[in-house]
LUMKOL-935524 format. One line per 4 residues: number of its first residue (from 1); their letters; for each residue x negated, y, z of N, C-alpha, C, CB. Coordinates in steps of 0.001 Angstrom, whole numbers. Glycine has a CB too. Example, Ala and Ser with C-alpha at 12.3 -4.5 7.8 and 13.67 -1.06 7.14 Angstrom:
# LUMKOL-935524
1) as) -13190/-5690/7800/-12300/-4500/7800/-13200/-3300/7800/-11308/-4473/9046 | -12850/-2250/7080/-13670/-1060/7140/-12900/30/7870/-14084/-598/5725
# end
This chain:
# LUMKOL-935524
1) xxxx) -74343/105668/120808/-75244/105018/121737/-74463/104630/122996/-76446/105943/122083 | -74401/103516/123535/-74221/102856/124864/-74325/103762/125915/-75169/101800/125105 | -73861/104067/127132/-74052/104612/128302/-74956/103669/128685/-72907/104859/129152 | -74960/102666/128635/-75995/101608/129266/-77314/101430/128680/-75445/100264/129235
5) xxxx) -77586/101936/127577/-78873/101950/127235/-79760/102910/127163/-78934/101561/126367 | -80733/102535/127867/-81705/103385/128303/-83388/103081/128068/-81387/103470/129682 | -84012/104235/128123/-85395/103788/127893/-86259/104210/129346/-86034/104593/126411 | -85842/104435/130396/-86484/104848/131820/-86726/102895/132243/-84995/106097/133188
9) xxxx) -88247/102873/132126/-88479/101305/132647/-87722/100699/133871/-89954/101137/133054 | -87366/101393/134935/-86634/100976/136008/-84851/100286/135206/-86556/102569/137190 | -83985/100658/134222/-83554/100541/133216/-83097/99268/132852/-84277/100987/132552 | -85108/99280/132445/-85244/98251/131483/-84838/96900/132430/-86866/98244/130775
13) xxxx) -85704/97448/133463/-85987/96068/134341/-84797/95739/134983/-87138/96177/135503 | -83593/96210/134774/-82631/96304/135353/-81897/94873/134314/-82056/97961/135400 | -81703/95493/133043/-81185/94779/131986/-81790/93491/131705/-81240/95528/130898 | -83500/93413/131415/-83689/91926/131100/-83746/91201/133004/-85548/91694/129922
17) xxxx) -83579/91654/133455/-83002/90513/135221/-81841/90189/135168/-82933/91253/136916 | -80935/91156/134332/-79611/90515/133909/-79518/89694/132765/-78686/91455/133689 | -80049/89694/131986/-80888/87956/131249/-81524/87136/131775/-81905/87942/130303 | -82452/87287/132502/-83364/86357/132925/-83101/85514/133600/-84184/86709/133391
21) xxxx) -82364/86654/134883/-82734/85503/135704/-81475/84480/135933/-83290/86054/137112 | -80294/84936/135456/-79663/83531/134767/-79796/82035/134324/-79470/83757/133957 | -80954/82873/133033/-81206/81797/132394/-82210/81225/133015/-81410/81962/131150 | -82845/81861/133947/-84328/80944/134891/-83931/80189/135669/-85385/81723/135872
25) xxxx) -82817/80507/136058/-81859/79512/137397/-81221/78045/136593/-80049/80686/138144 | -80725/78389/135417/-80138/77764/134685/-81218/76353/134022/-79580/78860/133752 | -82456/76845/133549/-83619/76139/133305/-84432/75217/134056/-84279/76860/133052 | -84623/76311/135242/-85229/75645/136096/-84301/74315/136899/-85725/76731/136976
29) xxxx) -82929/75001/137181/-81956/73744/137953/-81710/72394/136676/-79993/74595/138498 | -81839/72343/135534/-81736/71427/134688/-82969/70702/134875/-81467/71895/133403 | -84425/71174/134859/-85315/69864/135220/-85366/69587/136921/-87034/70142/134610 | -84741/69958/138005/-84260/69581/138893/-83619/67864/138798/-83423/70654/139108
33) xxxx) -82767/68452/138257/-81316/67505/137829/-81987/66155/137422/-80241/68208/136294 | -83265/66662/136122/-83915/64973/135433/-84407/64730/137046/-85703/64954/133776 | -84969/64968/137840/-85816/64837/139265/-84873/64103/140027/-86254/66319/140097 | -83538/63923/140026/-82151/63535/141142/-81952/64539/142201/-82363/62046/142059
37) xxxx) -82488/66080/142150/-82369/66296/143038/-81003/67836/142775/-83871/66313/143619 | -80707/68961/143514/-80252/69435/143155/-80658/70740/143998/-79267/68859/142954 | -79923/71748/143554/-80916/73114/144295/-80834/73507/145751/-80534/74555/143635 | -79692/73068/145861/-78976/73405/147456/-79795/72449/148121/-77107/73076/147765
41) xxxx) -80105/70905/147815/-80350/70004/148551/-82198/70674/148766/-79891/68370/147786 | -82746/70997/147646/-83960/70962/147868/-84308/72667/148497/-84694/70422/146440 | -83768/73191/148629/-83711/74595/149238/-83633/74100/151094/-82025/75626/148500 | -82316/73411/150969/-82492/72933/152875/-84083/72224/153139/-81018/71305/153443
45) xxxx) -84464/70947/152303/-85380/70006/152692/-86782/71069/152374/-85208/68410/151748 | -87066/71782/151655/-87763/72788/151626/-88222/73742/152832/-87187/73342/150838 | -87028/74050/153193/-86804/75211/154565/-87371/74246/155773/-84779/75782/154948 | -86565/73383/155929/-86853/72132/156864/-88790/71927/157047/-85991/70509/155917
49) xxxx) -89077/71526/156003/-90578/71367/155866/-91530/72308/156076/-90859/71027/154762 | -91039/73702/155448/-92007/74859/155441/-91782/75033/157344/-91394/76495/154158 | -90496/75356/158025/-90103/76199/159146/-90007/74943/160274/-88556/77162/158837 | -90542/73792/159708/-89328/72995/160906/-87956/72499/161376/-89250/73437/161617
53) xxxx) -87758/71808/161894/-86273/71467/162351/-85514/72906/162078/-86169/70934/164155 | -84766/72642/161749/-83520/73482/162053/-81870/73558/162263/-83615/74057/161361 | -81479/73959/162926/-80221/74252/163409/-78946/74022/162417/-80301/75629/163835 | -77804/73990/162013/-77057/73797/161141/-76915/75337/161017/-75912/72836/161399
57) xxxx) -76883/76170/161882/-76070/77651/161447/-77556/78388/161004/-75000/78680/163073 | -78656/77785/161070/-79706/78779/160687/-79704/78279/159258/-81243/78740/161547 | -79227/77017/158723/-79244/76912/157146/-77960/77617/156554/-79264/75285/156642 | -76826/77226/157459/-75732/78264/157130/-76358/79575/156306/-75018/78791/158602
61) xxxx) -76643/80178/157003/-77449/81710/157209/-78527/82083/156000/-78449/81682/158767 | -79494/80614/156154/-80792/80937/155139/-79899/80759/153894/-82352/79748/155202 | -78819/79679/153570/-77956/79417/151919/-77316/80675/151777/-76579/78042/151789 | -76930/81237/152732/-75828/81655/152196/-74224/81564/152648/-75989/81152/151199
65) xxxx) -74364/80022/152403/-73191/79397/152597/-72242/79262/153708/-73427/78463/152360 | -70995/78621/153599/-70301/78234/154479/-70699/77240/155604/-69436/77892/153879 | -69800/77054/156648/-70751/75471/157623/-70115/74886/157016/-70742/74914/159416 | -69064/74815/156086/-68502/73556/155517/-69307/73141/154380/-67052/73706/155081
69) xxxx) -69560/73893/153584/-70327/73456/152736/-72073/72783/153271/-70286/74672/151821 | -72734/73675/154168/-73533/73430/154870/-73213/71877/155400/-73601/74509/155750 | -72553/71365/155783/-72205/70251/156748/-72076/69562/155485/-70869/70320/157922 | -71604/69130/153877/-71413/68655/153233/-72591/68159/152718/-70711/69152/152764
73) xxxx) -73638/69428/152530/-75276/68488/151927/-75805/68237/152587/-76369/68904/151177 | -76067/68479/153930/-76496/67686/155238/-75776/66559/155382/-76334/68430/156518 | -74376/66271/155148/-74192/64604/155202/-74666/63685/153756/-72398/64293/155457 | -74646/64053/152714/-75417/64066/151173/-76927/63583/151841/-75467/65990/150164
77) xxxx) -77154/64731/152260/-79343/64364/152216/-79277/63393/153553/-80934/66384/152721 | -78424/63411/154301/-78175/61929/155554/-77627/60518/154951/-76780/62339/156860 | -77219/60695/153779/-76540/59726/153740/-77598/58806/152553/-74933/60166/153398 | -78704/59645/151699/-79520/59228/150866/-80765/58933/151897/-79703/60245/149673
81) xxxx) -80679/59229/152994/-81866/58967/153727/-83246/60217/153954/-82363/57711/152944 | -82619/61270/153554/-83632/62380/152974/-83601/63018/154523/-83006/63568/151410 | -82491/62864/155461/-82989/63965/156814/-81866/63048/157889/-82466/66284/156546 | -82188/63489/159290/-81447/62852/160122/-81032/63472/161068/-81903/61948/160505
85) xxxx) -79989/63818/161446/-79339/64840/162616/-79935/64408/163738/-77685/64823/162866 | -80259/65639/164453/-80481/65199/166482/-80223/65813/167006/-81606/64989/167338 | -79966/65974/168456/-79268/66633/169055/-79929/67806/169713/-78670/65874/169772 | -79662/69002/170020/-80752/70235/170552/-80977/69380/171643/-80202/72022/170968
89) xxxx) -82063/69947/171995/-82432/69382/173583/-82139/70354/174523/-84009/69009/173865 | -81523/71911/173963/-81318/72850/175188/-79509/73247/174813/-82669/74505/175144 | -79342/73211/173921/-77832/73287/173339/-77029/72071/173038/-77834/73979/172065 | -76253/71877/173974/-75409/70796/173403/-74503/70616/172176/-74708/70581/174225
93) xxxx) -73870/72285/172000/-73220/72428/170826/-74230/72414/169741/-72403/73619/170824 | -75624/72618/169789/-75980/72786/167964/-76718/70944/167880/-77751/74646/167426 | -76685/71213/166133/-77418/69705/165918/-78646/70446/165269/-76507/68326/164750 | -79703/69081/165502/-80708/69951/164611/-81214/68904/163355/-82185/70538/165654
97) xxxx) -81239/69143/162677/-81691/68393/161272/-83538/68417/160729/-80693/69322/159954 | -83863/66960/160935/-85455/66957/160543/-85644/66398/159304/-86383/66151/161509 | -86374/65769/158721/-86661/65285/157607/-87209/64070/158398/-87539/66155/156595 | -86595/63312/157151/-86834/61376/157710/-88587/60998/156640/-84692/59761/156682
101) xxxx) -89073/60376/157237/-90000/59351/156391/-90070/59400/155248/-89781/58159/156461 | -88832/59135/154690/-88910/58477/153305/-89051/60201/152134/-87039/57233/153019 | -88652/61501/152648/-88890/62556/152209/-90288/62788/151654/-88552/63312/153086 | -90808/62371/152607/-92234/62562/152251/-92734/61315/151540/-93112/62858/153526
105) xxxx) -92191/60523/151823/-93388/59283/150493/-92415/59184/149274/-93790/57028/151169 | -90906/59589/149101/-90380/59618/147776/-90245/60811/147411/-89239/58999/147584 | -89806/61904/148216/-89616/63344/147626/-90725/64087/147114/-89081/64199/148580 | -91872/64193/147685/-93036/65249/147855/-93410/65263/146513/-94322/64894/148899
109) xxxx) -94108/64073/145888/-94822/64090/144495/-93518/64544/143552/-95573/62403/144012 | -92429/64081/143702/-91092/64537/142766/-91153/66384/142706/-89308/63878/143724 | -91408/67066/143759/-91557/68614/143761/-92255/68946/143586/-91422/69297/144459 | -93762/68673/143441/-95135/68892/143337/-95078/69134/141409/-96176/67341/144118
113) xxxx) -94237/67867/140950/-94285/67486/139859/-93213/68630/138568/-93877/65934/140145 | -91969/68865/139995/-91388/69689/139350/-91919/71414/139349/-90124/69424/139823 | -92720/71336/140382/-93094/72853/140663/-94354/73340/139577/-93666/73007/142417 | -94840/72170/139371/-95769/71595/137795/-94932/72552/136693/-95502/69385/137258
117) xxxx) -94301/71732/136397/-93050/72446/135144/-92440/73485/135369/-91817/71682/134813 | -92533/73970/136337/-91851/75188/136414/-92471/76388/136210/-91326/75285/137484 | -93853/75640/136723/-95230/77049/136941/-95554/77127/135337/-97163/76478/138135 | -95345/75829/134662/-95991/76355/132497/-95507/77273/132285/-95526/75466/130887
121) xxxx) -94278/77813/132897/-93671/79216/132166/-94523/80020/132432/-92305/79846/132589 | -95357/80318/133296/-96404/81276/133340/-97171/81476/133327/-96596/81684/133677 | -98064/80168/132610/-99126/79674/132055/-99621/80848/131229/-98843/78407/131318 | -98603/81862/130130/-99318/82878/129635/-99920/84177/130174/-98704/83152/128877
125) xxxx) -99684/83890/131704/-99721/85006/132502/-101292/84970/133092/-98492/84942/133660 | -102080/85496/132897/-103153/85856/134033/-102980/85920/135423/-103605/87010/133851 | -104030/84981/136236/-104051/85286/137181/-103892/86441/137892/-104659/84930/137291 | -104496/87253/137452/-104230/89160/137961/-102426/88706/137719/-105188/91061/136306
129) xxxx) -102391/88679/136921/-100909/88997/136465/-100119/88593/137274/-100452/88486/135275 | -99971/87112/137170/-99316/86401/138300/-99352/86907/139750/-99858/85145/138335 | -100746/87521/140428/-100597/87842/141419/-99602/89027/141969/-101631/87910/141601 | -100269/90039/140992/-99416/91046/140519/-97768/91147/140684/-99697/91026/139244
133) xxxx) -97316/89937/139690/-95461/89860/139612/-95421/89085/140906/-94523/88836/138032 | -95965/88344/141890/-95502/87793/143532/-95549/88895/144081/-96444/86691/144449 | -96605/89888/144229/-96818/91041/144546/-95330/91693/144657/-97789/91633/143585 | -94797/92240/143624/-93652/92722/142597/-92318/91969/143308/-93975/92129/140751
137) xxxx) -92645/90781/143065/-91299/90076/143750/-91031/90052/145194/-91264/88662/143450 | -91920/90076/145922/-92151/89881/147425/-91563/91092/148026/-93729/89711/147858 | -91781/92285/146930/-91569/93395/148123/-90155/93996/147483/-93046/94762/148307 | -89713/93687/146372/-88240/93529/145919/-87306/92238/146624/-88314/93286/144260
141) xxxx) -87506/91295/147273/-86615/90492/147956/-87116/91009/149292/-86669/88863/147655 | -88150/91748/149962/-87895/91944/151213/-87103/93448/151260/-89268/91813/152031 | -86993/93973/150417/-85906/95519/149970/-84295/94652/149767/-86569/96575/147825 | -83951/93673/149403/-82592/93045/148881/-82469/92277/150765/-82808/91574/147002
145) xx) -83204/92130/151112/-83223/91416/152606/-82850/92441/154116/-84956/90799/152783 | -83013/94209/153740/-82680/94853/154273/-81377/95456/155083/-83077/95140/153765
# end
């Protein structure tokens, strides 16, 4: 028998997240892709929309990422017309990045549409259920956020 296999559910849940959620990232970023869009790009324009303008080092921060890389899909989503740099009005050093016009009359139905397809995967799930696993997830990424 495996050192790694186990039957204690904490375990379990350990092992199929090391399947899953791979392949959920992997799934889900492929009907992205049919959409033109890509994950990084729609993670900033996302953040942007839900929080407001924001800063270049607060997306730094929310990705993850580098400012170089940061500064790379911010000139990408500037250069497709998707957001437009401005300048702080109290900081001269930061820029702040909004979402242009055209986000909202070409992007919106494109995410609505993809968030469509994304949600059938859990179409077999009950409402209880569903509430349940946000429940589940919410308070496991605010424990990984610690």
């Amino acid at each position: 028998m495996s050192p790694c296999i186990s039957t204690l559910p904490r375990h379990q849940l350990v092992e199929l997240l090391w399947s899953f959620a791979p392949a959920y990232q992997r799934w889900s970023e492929s009907l992205l892709v049919e959409k033109g869009l890509s994950p990084q790009r729609l993670r900033i324009l996302g953040s942007i929309k839900e929080r407001g303008p924001r800063i270049m080092s607060e997306l730094k921060t929310e990705l993850g990422v580098t400012a170089t890389n940061v500064t790379a899909l911010v000139d990408a989503l500037e250069k497709d017309g998707l957001v437009v740099r401005k300048r702080h009005p109290t900081d001269r050093r930061a820029t702040v990045v909004v979402l242009s016009d055209k986000v909202m009359r070409e992007l919106s139905p494109r995410c609505t549409e993809y968030k469509e397809q994304v949600a059938e995967l859990f179409s077999d799930l009950s409402d209880k259920e569903c509430a349940a696993f946000v429940k589940t997830l919410e308070k496991l990424w605010s424990r990984l956020q610690q």
